[in-house]
C-alpha positions as CSV (number, residue, x, y, z in Angstrom):
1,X,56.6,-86.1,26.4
2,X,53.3,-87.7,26.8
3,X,52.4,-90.3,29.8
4,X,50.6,-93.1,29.7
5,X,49.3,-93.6,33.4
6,X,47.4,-96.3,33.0
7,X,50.7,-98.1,32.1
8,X,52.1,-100.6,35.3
9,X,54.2,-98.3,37.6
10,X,57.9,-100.0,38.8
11,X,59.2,-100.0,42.0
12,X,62.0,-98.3,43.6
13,X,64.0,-101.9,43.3
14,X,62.7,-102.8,39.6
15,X,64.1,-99.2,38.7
16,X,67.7,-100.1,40.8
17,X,67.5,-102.9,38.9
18,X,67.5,-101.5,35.6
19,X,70.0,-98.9,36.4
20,X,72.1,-101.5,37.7
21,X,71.8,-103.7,34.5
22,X,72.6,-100.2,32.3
23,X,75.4,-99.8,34.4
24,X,76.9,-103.1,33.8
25,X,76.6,-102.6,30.1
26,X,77.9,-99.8,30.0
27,X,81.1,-100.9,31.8
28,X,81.7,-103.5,28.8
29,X,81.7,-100.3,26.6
30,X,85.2,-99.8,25.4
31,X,84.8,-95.7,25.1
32,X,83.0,-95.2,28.3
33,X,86.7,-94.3,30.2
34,X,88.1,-91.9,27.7
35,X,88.2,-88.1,28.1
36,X,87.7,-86.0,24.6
37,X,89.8,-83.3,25.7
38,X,93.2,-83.3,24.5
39,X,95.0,-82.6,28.0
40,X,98.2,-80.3,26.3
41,X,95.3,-77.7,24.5
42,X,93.4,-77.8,27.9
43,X,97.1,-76.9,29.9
44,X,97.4,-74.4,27.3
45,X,94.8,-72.2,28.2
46,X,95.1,-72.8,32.2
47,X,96.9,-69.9,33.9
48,X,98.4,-70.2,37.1
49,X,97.6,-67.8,39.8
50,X,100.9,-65.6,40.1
51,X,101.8,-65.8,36.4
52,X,104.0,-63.1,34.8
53,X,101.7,-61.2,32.4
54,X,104.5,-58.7,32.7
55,X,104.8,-58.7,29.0
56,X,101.0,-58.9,28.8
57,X,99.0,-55.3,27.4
58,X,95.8,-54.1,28.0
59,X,93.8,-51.8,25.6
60,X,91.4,-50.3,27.4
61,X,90.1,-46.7,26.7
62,X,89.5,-44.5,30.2
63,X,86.8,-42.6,29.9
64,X,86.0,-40.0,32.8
65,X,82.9,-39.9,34.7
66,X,80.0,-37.5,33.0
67,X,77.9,-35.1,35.2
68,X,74.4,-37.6,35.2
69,X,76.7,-40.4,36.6
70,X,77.6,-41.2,40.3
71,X,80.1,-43.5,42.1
72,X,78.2,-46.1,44.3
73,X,79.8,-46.0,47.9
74,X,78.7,-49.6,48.3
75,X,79.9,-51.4,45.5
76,X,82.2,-48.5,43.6
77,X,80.6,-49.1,40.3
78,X,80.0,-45.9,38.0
79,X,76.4,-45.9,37.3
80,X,73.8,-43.5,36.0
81,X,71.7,-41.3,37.7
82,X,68.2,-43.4,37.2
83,X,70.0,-45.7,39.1
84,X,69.9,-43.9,42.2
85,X,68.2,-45.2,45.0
86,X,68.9,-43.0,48.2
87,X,71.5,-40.1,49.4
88,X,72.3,-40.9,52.6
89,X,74.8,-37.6,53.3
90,X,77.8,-37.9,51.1
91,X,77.3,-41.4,50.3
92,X,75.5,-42.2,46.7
93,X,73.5,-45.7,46.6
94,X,72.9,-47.2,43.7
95,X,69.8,-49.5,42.8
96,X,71.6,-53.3,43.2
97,X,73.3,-52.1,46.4
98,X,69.9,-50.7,48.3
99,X,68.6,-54.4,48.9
């Protein structure tokens, strides 16, 4: 967007004002208040901490770690080995978790 700065600058009050004047239009607007969202569709897809997914099933395929991949001891994430950053004894570090 281009500037014209040779253009008369306002002042911190003439710009209040203006925003104050926008403001009262706005008001008079009759769809100003109302929501878009239909409230029973947006209760629909809220779930409720607790909620019995007992009849809920996942299907997810396990696979098992390979030989060039390595559990970080920080942050438990299976990651491959170019992700290494340091060996400190037993414990493998990956990348992320080194900073």
């Amino acid at each position: 967007m281009a500037t014209d700065y040779d253009a008369p600058r306002k002042t911190d009050e003439e710009q209040s004002e203006d925003s104050i004047e926008e403001l009262k239009a706005r008001r008079h607007d009759k769809n100003s208040g109302k929501v878009d969202e239909d409230e029973v569709e947006a209760a629909e897809s809220f779930e409720l901490p607790g909620a019995d997914l007992s009849h809920e099933e996942l299907a997810v395929q396990v696979v098992p770690k390979k030989s060039d991949e390595f559990t970080c001891s920080s942050c438990f994430l299976v990651h491959h080995r170019s992700q290494l950053a340091e060996e400190k004894g037993d414990q493998l570090i990956c990348r992320d978790c080194s900073f």
